[in-house]
N, C-alpha and C positions, 0 to 999 in steps of 0.2 A: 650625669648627676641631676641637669634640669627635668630631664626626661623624669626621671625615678620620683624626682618633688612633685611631677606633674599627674604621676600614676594614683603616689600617696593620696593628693587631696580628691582628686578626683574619687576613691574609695570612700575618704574621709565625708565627702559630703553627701556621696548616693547612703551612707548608714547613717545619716542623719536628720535625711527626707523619709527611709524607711520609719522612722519614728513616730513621725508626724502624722496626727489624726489628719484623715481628711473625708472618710464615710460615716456620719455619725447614723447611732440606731441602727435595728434591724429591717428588714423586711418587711412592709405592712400588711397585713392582712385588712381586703377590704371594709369598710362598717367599724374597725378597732381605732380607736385616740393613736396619738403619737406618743409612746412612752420612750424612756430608757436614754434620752439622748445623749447622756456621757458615755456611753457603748458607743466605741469606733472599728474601723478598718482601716487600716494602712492604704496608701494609694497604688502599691502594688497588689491589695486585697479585696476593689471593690465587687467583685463577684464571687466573695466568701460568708455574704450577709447570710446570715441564720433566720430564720421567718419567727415573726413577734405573734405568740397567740396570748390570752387573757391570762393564763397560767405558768408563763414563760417564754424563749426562746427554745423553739425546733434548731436541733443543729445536725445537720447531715455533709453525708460527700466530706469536702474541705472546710465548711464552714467556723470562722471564729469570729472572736469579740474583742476589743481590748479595752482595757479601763486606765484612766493616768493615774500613777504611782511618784512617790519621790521618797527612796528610803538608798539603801546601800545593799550590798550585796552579801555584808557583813553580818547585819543585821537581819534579812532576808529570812522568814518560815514560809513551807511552802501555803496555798490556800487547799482549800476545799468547796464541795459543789454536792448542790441537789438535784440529782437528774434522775426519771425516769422514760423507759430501762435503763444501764447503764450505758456509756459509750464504751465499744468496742475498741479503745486505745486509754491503756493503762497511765498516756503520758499526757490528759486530755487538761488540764493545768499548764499553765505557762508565765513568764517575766521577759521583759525585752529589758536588753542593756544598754546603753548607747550613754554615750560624754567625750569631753577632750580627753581625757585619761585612758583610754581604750575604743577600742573598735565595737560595734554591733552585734550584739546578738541572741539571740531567743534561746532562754535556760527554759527543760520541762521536767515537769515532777513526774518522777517513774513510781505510779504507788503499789505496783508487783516487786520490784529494786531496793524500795526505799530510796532513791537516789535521782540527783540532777544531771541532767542529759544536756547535750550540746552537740551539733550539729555543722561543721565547719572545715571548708577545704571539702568536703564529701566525705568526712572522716566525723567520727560517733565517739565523743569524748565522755566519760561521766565518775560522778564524785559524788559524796554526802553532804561535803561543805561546796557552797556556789563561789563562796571566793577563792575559792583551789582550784573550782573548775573553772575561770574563766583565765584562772594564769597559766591554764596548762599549756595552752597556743603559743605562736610569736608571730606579731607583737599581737600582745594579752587584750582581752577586753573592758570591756570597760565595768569599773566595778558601780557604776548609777543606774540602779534601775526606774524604768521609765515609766514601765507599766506592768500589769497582770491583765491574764482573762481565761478562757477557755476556749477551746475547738477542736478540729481532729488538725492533723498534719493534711499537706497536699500530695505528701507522696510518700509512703500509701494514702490516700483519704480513708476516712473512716465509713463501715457500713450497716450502721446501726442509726438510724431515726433515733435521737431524744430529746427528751425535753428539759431544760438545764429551771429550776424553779428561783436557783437562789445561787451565790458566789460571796462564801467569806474570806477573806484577806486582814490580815496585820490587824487582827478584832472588830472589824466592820461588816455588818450581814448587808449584803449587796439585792434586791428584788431584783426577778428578771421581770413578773410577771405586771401585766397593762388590762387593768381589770378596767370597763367602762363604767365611771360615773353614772351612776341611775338620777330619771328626770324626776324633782319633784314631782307630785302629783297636785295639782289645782286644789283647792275646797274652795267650794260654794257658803255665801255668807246665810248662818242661819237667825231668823230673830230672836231677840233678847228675851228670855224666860222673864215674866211677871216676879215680882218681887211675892216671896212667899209672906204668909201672913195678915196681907192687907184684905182688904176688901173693898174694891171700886167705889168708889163715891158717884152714890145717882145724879143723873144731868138735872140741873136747876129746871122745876116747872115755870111756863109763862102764864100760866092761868090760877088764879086765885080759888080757894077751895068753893063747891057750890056750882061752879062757870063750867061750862061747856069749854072743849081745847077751839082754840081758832081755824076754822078749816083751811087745808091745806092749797095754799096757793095754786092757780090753775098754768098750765103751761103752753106755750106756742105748738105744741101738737093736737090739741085741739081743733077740730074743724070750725069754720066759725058759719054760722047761720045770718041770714037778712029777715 
């Protein structure tokens, strides 16, 4: 029996570090800002990063994303995604489950099915409601979901290059894309435009009408004579 309590928690707390962000953001592309850092990986995911360009996240091979979630399983619609082309796997949508109330696990939206899929024991479980499907197991999982995101599977991986632009969930439009900040440009100061309408006022003479002007004082460049 201690053995059996020993197996449980041990399950219990490797599906609960599975949860846990620990690779935030995608891939950088050299010369591009850091965007997107509420996008994570799992710690058994960090070689799943999708590459960050100005227009979105590239997701190839295995690559996925996830984003933190706190709704129920009850409540649960699945999201939707703007990618071009499309990805080559119809279940390219996802939620992880995970709490004391059940076990771990990655629900995906089949959008050829209509229907949520489940992946566990090496057995392909799926339904239309997600709280049906995670009680179809035993012991069931957990009905908290944790998170959403998108990516292909790792096995098969996906073999279609795309470009994910956008991710909406529970009414929130999610940006993939990390557009660079453009640099002010300088201006140069120009002088101040004359006030229209006036007309300069002549510099006060020092010579009285009649008189010759006083000549112009002589300057140290002058050669000077003996």
């Amino acid at each position: 029996m201690k053995k059996l309590l020993a197996v449980s928690a041990a399950v219990a707390a490797t599906a609960a570090v599975l949860a846990v962000p620990a690779t935030a953001n995608a891939t950088s592309v050299p010369g591009q800002p850091t965007c997107n850092t509420s996008w994570y990986q799992n710690p058994d995911e960090t070689n799943r990063k999708p590459v960050q360009n100005p227009d979105g996240m590239e997701f190839s091979g295995s690559d996925l994303v996830h984003h933190r979630a706190d709704t129920t399983v009850e409540a649960l619609t699945h999201g939707t995604y703007s990618a071009s082309p499309a990805p080559d796997q119809p279940s390219f949508f996802s939620v992880e489950v995970s709490g004391t109330d059940g076990g771990y696990a990655t629900l995906r939206w089949d959008t050829g099915a209509n229907k949520w899929t489940m992946v566990t024991g090496g057995q392909l479980y799926s339904d239309t409601s997600p709280a049906t499907l995670v009680d179809q197991v035993t012991p069931h999982k957990s009905h908290h979901v944790v998170s959403f995101g998108v990516g292909y599977t790792a096995n098969p991986p996906g073999t279609v290059t795309t470009l994910v632009h956008s991710v909406k969930f529970n009414g929130h439009d999610y940006s993939l894309a990390c557009h660079t900040k453009p640099t002010p440009t300088p201006t140069t100061g120009s002088p101040s435009p004359s006030p229209t309408g006036t007309t300069p006022s002549p510099a006060p003479s020092s010579t009285t009408p009649g008189e010759a002007p006083a000549p112009s004082p002589v300057t140290g460049d002058l050669p000077v004579t003996g």
